[in-house]
matplotlib code that plots the C-alpha trace (Angstrom):
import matplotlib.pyplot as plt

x = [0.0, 2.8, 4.9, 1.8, 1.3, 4.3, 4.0, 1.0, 3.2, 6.0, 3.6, 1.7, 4.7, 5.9, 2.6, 2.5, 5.9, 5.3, 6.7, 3.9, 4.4, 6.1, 10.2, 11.8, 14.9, 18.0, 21.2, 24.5, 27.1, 26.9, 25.1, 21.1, 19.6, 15.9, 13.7, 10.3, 7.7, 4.9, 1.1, 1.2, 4.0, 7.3, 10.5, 12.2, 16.5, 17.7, 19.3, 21.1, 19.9, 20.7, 19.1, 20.3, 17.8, 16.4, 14.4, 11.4, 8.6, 10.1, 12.4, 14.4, 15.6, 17.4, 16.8, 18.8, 18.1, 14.4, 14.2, 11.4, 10.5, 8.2, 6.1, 4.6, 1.3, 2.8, 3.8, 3.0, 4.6, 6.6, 7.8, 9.0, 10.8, 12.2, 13.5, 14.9, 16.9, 18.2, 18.8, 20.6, 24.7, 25.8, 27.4, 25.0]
y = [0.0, 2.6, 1.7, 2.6, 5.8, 6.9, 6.1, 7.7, 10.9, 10.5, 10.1, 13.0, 15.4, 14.4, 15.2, 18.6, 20.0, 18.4, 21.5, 23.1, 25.1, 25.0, 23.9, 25.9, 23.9, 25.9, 24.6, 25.9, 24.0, 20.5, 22.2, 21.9, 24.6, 25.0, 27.6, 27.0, 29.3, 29.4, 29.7, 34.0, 33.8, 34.6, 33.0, 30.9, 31.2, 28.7, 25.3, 22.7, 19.8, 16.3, 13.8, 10.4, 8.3, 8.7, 5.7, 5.2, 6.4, 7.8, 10.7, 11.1, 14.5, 15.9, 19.8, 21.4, 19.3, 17.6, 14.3, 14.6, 11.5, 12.4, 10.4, 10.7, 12.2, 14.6, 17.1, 17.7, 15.6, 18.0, 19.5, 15.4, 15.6, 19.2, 17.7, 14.5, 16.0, 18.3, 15.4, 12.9, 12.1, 11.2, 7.7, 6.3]
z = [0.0, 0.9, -2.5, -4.3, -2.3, -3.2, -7.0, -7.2, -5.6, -8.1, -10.8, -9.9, -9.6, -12.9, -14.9, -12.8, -14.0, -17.6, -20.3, -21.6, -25.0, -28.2, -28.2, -30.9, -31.4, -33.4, -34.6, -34.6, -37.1, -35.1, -31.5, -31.0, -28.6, -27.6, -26.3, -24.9, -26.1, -23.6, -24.5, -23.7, -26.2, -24.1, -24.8, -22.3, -22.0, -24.3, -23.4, -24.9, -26.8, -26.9, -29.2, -27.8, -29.5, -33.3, -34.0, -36.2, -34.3, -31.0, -30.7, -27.0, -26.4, -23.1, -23.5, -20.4, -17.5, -18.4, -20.3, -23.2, -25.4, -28.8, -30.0, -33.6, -32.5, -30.5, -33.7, -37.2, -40.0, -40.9, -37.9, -37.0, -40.3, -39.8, -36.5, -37.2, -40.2, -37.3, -34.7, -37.5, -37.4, -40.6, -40.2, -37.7]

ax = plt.figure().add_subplot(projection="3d")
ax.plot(x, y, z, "-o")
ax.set_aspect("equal")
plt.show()
C-alpha cells in the first residue's frame, strides 16, 4: 500500500511539471539549442539539446536538465521531419 502511495506521488509530480508550449529547437554547425515558447507567447533562456535516440517512431531528447521523449502524435509531420533531419549524425 505505501509503494503505491508513493507512486501515485512520483507520478503526480511528474505530470504537474510536464513543459507546456512549443520547443523551438536551433542549430548551430553540429550544436542543437531550444527555447520554450509558452502559451502567452514569451521565450524561455535557451538550453542545450541532446538527441540520444532517433528511432522510427520515437524521438528522445534531453533539453537542459528535463528528459522529453516524442512520439509521432505529439507534432506535425513535418515539424517530426524538420526535426529529425536536425537530430541525424551522418554515419549512424
Amino acid at each position: 500500500m505505501l509503494a503505491a502511495l508513493v507512486a501515485i506521488l512520483l507520478l503526480s509530480r511528474e505530470y504537474r511539471y510536464q513543459p507546456a508550449g512549443e520547443l523551438r529547437v536551433i542549430k548551430s554547425g553540429y550544436q542543437l539549442s531550444a527555447q520554450w515558447l509558452s502559451g502567452d507567447g514569451e521565450l524561455e533562456n535557451e538550453q542545450p539539446v541532446k538527441a540520444d535516440y532517433v528511432g522510427p517512431w520515437l524521438i528522445g531528447l534531453h533539453v537542459g536538465p528535463q528528459r522529453l521523449w516524442l512520439w509521432p502524435d505529439s507534432l506535425p509531420a513535418h515539424s517530426q521531419r524538420a526535426l529529425r533531419r536536425l537530430c541525424h549524425r551522418p554515419g549512424r
